[in-house]
N, C-alpha and C positions, 0 to 999 in steps of 0.2 A: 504493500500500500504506500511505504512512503516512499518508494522506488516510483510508482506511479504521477505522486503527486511532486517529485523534480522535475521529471520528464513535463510533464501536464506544465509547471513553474516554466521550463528553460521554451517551450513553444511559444507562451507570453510574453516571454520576454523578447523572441525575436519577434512576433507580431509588433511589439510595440515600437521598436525600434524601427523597421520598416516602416508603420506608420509616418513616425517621425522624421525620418527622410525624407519621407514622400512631401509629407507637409514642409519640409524646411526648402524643399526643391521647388513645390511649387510656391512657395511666399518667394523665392529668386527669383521665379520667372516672371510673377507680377511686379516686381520692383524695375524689370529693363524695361527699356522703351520698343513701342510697337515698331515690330518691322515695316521699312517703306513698301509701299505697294507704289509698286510699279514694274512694264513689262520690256521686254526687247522690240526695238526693228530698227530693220536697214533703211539707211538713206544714201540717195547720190550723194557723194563728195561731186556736187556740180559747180561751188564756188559760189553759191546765191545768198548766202552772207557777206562774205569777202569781197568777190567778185575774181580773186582766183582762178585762175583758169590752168589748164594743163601745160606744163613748161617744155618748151623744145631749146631746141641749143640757139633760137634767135629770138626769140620774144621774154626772157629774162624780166624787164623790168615791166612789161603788158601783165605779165603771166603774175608776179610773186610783189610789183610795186614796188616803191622807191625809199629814198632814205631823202629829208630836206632839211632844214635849217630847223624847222618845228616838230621835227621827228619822224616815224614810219609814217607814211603814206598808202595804204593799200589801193589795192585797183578798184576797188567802189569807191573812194575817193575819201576814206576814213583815216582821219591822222591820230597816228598814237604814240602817243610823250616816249621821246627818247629810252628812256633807264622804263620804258611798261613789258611785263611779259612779252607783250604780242612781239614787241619790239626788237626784242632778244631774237627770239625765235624766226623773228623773220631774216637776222642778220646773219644768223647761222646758215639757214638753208640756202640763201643768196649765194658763200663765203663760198659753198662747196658745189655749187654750179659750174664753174671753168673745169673740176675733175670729173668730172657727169659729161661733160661735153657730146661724150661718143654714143655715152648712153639715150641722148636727149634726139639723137639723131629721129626725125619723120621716116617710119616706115609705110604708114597708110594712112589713110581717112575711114570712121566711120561713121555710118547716118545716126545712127541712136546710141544714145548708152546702156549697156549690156550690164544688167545686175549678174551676182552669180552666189543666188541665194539657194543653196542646197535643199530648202526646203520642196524647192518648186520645182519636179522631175522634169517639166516641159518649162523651159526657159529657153530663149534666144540664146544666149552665149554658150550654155548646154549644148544645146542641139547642135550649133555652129562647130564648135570642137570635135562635136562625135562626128561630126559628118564629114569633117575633113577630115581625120583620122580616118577612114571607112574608105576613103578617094584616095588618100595616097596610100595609106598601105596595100589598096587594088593596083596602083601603078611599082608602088618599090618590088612587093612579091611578087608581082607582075601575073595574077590572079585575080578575080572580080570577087570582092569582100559584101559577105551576106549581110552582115552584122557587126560593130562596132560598138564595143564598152570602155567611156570612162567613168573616173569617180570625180564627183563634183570637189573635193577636202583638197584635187590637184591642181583646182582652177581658184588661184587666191587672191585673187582683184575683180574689179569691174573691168570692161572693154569702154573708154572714154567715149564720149562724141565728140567728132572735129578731129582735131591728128591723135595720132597713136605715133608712142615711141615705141625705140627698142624697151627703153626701161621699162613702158608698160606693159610688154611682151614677156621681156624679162622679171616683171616684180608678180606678172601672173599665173606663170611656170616657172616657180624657182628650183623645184627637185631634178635629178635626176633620172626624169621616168623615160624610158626607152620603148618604142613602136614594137608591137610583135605580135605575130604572123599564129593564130593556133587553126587545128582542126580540131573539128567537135561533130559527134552524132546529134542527132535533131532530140533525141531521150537528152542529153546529155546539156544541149539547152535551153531544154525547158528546166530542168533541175538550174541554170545559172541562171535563168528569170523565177524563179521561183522563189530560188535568196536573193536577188534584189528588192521581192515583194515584198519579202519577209523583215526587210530592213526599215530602220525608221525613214530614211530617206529613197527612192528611186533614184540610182545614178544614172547618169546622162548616156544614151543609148542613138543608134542610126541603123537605119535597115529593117525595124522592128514597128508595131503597134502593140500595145500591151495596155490591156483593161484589169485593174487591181481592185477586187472589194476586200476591205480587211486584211488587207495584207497579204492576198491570196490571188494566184494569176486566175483572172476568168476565163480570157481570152487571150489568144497573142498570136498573131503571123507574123512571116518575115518574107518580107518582097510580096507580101499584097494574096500570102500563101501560107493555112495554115501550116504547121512546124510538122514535117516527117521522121517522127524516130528513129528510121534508119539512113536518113540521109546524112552526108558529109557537108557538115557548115563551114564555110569559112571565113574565120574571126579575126577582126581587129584590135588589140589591147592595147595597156603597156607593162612591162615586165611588172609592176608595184601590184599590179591585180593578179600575178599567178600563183601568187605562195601565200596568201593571206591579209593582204593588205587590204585595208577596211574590210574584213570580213570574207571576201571574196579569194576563189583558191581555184583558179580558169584552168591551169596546169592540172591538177586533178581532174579536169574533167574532157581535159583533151585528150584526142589519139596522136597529136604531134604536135609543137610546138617551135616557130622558127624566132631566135631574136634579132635584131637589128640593131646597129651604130645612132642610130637615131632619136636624137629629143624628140619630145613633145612639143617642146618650145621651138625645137626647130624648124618641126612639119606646119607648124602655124603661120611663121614667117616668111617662109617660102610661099604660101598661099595668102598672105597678107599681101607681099612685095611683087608677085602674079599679079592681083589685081592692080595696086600702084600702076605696075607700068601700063598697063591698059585702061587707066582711067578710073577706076572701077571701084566705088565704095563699098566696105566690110557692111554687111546687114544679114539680118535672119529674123526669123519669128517663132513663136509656138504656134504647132501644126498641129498638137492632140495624139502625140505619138505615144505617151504615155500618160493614162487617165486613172487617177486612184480615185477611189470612195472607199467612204467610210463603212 
């Protein structure tokens, strides 16, 4: 019995103690201040504060504004006192213009500004990417490319309006990702649309239409043609998508796989500076090539 009533003693006491935490934990929580509510999203950096515009290696003081007697000067025409943040900052990125020189260099024009919001599987700058990747890896393999996947986490800028640099070429493919060549059975994928459905985001895709409810492919052809299990696909990637990268493992699911010397960043510019010489402004749209619901 009195073996009973320790045991029955030592439960109480951790009851109470627990209690007592609980309460001491929750009187902390009500002493912090309420978290902010507030949520994310993207905006142009179009310079409609500022007035700002995108720098090349000859509009320096149009683009970034001036330094006067009364201080910074921006290109909206807003003066700011000498020794002010802004002012710093604007001296700095001036200072290091002359070694940017090469980078500022005009590689194209384009008509619109190209967000590259991973949320949204059918995007202009998406689409634009997968598509060119789809078009030259058909001319480098020198094979007519079914299909084309990238991952949006590779495209890390907006595409500007009005000129495009190399540096915006360069600051929006900054990895290493390399062009390559896989074959794939038409089982084989639907299994790599099936984990793209399955992913919080749809990466950027060409060659394909794919209806997603829930995370689940409804629908999908390619070339205007449902997907044949036993057919031999042939895919455009780049090496970051074969072994794991965002999730995605394309080498597992091919029957062969060829790499290639070539950026991402490369294949872009060659197709940017294509058009250049022909006049020809960088533009795309969403076409609906990839529709999720909830």
């Amino acid at each position: 019995m009195a073996e009973t009533k320790v045991k029955n003693s030592y439960i109480w006491d951790v009851l109470w103690a627990i209690l007592i935490v609980a309460a001491v934990f929750a009187g902390v929580r009500k002493l912090q201040p309420p978290k902010p509510d507030f949520s994310w999203r993207i905006v142009c950096m179009d310079g409609h504060r500022s007035g700002m515009q995108n720098v090349t290696a000859d509009n320096v003081a149009e683009a970034l504004g001036t330094f006067t007697d009364d201080g910074y000067v921006s290109p909206a025409g807003v003066v700011y006192p000498v020794d002010s943040p802004m002012a710093h900052v604007a001296a700095e990125v001036m200072e290091v213009q002359p070694k940017l020189a090469a980078l500022k260099k005009v590689v194209g024009h384009c008509a619109r500004m190209m967000m590259n919001d991973r949320d949204n599987p059918d995007l202009p700058l998406g689409n634009l990417v997968a598509d060119v990747l789809r078009e030259s890896g058909s001319a480098y393999f020198k094979v007519p490319m079914d299909f084309a996947v990238i991952n949006f986490g590779g495209i890390r800028v907006p595409m500007p309006e009005g000129a495009v640099t190399l540096d915006d070429i360069t600051s929006m493919f900054p990895f290493k990702n390399y062009m390559c060549y896989a074959k794939m059975k038409g089982a084989d994928l639907a299994k790599l649309l099936d984990v793209l459905a399955g992913q919080a985001a749809f990466q950027a895709i060409s060659g394909a239409k794919v209806l997603v409810k829930a995370h689940k492919v409804e629908s999908a052809t390619v070339g205007g043609e449902p997907i044949d299990p036993e057919r031999i696909y042939n895919v455009t990637t780049i090496d970051f998508l074969l072994d794991g990268g965002d999730g995605i493992k394309i080498g597992a699911l091919s029957q062969d796989v060829v790499l290639s010397h070539v950026l991402i960043k490369d294949v872009m510019l060659s197709y940017i500076s294509a058009l250049e010489a022909k006049g020809e402004v960088i533009d795309s749209a969403a076409d609906g090539r990839v529709v999720m619901e909830d």
